[in-house]
BATIKE-460561 format. One line per field, with one value per residue: residue number from 1; chain; x, y, z of N, C-alpha, C in turn. Coordinates in steps of 0.02 Angstrom, whole numbers, plus 50000, padded with zeros to 5 digits. Atoms other than C-alpha are relative to their C-alpha. Layout:
! BATIKE-460561
n <- (NUM|...)
chain <- (A|...)
npx <- (X|...)
npy <- (Y|...)
npz <- (Z|...)
capx <- (X|...)
capy <- (Y|...)
capz <- (Z|...)
cpx <- (X|...)
cpy <- (Y|...)
cpz <- (Z|...)
//
This chain:
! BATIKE-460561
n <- (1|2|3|4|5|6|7|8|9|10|11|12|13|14|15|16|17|18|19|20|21|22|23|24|25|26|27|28|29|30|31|32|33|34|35|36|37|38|39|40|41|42|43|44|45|46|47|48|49|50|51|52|53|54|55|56|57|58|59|60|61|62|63|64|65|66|67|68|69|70|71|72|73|74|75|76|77|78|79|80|81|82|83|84|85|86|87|88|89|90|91|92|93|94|95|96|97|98|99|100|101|102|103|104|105|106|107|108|109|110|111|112|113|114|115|116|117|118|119|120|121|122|123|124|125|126|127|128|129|130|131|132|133|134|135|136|137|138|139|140|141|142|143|144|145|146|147|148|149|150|151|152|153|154|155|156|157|158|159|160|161|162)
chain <- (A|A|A|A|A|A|A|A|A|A|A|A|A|A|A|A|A|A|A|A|A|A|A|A|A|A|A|A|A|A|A|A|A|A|A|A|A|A|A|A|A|A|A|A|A|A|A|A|A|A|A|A|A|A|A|A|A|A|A|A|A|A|A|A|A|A|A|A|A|A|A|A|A|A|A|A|A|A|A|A|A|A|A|A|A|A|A|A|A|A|A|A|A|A|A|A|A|A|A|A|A|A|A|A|A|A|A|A|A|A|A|A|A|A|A|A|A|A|A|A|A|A|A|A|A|A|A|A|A|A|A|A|A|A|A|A|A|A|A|A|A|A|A|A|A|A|A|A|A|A|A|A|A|A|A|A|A|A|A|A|A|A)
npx <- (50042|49968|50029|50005|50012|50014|49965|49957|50026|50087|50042|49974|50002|50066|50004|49971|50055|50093|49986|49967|50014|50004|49965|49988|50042|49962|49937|50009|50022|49933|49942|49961|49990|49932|49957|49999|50064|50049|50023|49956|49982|49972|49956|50045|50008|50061|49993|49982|50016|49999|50040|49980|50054|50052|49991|49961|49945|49927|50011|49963|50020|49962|49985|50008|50026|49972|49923|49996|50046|49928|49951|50023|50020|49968|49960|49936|50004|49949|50026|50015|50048|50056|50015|50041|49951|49955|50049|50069|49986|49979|50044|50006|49927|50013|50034|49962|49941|49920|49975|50004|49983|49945|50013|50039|49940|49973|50035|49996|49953|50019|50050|50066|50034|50018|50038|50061|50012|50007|50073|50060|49990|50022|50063|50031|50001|50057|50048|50016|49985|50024|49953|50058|49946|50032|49949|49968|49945|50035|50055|49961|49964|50038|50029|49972|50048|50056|50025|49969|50040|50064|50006|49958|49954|49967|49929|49947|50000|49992|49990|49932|49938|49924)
npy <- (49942|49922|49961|49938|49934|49943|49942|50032|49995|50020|50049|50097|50050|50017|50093|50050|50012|50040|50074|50056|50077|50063|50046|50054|50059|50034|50064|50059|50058|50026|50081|49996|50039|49977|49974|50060|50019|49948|50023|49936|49930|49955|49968|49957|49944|49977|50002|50088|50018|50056|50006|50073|50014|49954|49950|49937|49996|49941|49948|49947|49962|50022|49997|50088|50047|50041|49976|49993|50042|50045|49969|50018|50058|50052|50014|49954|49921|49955|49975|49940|50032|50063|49925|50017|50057|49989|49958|50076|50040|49959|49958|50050|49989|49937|50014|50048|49967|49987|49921|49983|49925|49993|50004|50051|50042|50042|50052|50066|50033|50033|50097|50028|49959|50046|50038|49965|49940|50045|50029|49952|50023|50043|49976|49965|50019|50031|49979|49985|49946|49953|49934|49935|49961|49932|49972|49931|50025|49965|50041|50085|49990|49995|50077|50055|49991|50018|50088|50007|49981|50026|50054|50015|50032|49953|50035|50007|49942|49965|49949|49989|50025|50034)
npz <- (50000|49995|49997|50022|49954|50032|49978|49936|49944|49948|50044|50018|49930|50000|50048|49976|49965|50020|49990|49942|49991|50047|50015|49958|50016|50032|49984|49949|50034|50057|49974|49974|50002|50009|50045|50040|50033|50032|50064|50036|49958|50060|49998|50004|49958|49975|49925|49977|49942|49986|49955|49952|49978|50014|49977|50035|49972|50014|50063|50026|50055|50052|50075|50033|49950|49979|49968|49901|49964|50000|49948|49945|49966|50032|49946|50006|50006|49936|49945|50043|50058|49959|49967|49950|49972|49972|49956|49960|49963|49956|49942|49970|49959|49958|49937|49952|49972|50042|50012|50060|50033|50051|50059|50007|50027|49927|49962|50029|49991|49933|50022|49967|50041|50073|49988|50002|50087|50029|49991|50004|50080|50013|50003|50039|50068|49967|49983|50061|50017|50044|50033|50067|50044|49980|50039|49984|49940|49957|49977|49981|49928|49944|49991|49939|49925|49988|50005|49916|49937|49997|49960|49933|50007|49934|49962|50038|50062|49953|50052|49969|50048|49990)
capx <- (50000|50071|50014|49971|49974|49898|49972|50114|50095|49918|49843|49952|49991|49789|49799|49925|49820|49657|49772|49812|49674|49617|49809|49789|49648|49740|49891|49793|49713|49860|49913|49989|50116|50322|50432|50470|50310|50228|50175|50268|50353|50381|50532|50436|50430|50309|50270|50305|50216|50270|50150|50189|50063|49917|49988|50075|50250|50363|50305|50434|50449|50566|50646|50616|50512|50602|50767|50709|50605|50756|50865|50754|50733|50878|50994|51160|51098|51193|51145|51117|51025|50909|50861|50703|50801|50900|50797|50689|50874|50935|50773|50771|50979|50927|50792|50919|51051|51173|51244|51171|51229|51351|51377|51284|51452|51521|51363|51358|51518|51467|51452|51303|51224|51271|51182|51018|51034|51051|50890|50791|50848|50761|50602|50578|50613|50472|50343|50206|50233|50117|50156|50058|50153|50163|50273|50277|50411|50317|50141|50282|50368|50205|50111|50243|50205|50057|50045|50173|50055|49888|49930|50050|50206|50309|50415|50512|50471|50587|50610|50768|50929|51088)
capy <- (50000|50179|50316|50475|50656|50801|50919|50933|50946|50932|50846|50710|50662|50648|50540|50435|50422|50370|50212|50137|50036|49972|49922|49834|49732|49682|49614|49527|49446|49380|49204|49176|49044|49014|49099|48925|48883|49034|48988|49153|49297|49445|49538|49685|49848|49813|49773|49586|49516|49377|49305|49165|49047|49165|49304|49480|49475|49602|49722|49766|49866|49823|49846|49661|49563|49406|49469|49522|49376|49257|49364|49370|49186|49108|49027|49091|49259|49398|49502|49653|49541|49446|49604|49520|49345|49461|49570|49398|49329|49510|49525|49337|49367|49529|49437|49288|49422|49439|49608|49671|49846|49800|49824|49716|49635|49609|49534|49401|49366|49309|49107|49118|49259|49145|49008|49108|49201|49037|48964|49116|49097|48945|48998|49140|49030|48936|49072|49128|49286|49384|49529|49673|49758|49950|50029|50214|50227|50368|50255|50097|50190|50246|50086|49982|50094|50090|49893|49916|50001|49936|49760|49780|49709|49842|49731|49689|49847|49967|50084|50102|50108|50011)
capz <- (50000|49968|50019|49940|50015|49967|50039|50188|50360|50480|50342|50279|50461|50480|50298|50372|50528|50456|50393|50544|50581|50428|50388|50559|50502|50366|50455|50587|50434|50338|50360|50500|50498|50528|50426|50336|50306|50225|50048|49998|50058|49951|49916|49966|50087|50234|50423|50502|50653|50762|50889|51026|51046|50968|51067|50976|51022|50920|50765|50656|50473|50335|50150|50114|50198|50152|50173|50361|50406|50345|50466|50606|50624|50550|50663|50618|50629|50738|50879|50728|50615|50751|50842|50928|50974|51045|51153|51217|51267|51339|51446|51510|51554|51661|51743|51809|51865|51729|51692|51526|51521|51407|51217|51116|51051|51243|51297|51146|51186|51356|51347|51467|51353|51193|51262|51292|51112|51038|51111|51090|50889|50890|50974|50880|50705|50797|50810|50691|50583|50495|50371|50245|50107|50154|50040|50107|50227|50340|50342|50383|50515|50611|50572|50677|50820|50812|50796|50960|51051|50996|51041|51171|51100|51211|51291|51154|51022|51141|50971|51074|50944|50964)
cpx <- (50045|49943|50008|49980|49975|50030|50055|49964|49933|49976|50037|50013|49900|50003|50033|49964|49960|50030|50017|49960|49967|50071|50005|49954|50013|50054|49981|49954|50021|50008|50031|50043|50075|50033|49999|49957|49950|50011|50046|50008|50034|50077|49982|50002|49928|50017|49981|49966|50016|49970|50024|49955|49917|50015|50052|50075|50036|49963|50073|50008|50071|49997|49967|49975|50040|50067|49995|49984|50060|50045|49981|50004|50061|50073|50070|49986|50010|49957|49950|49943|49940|49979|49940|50021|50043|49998|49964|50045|50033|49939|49998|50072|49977|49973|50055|50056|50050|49987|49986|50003|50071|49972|49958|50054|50045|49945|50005|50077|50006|49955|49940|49961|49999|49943|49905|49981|49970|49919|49956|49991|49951|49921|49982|49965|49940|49918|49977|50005|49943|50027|49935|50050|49981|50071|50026|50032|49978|49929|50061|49996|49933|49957|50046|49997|49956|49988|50034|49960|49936|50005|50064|50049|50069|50084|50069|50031|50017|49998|50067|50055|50061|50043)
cpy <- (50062|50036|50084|50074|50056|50059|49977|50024|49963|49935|49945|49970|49990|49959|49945|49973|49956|49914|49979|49941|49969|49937|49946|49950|49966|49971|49939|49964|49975|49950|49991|49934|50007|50018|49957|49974|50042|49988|50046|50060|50047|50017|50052|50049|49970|49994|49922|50008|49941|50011|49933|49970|50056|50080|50047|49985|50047|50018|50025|50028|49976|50043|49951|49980|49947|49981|49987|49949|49960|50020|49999|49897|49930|49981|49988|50077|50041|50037|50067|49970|49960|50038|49970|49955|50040|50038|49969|49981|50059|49986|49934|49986|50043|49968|49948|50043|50000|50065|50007|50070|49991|50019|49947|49940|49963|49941|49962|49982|49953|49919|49985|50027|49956|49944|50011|50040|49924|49958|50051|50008|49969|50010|50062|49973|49957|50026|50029|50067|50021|50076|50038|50029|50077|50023|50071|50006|50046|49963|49943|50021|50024|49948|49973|50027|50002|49929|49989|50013|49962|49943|49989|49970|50060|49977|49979|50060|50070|50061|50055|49988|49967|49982)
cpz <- (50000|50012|49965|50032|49970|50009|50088|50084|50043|49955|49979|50064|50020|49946|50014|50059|50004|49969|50028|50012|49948|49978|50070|50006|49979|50031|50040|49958|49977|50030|50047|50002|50020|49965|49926|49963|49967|49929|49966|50026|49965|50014|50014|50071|50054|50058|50000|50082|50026|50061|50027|50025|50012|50021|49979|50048|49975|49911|49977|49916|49957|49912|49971|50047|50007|50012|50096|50025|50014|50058|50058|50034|49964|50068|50009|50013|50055|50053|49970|49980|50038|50061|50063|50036|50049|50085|50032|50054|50057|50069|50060|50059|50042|50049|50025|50025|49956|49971|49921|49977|49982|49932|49982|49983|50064|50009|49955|50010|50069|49990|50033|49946|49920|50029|49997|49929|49949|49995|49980|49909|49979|50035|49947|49914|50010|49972|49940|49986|49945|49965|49952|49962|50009|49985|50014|50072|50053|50022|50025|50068|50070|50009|50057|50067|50021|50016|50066|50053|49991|50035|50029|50009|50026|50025|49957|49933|50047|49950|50033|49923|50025|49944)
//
């Protein structure tokens, strides 16, 4: 979906707006399935959902869908490239007491912290993912917060940079 503006300012942030929740009809109607198993996954600009056992877990926005998806859930994939895996095994390290105000490159270097990245790899490549094609990169970028906030995927969508 692109979007078209008429003019700048007030008003195109109101046309961007008004698509939030229809495109969030659409995603929570899309197929949901694992990465692996989705019939087809474009090359294509949009927003990705993975849910854990029916439940929203992490919104995020992309160039390529199946560039990103591949990267999210593939199990070589780095601390950069596996961004939610990574953020499941940071938050699970924190809660047992290990020091995660490090880099992101110290803490994977930490053999407890590999251990926990590794597994969390493998759940994520697990869990089902839904997606929508949303080609304008201003509707992308407020869609995925929106889809953060609407259903409460928070915990992992810090829209923190590293």
């Amino acid at each position: 979906m692109t979007a078209t503006f008429s003019d700048g300012g007030q008003a195109s942030f109101a046309e961007a707006v008004a698509q939030m929740e229809p495109l969030l009809v659409d995603l929570q109607a899309a197929p949901a399935f694992p990465f692996l198993s989705h019939p087809e996954v474009p090359r294509a600009r949009g927003i990705y959902l993975f849910s854990e056992h029916g439940a929203p877990a992490y919104v995020g926005q992309t160039r390529n869908l199946r560039s990103r998806l591949r990267q999210q859930t593939g199990e070589k994939s780095t601390h950069f490239s596996a961004s939610f895996a990574y953020r499941i095994a940071e938050a699970d390290a924190a809660a047992s007491g290990m020091d995660v105000k490090r880099t992101r490159a110290a803490l994977s270097s930490d053999p407890a912290f590999a251990e926990l990245f590794t597994a969390t790899r493998s759940r994520v490549h697990d869990m089902d993912v839904q997606f929508i094609e949303v080609d304008d990169p201003i509707v992308r970028t407020m869609f995925e917060m929106y889809v953060a906030l609407t259903l409460n995927t928070v915990e992992y969508n810090s829209f923190e940079t590293h």
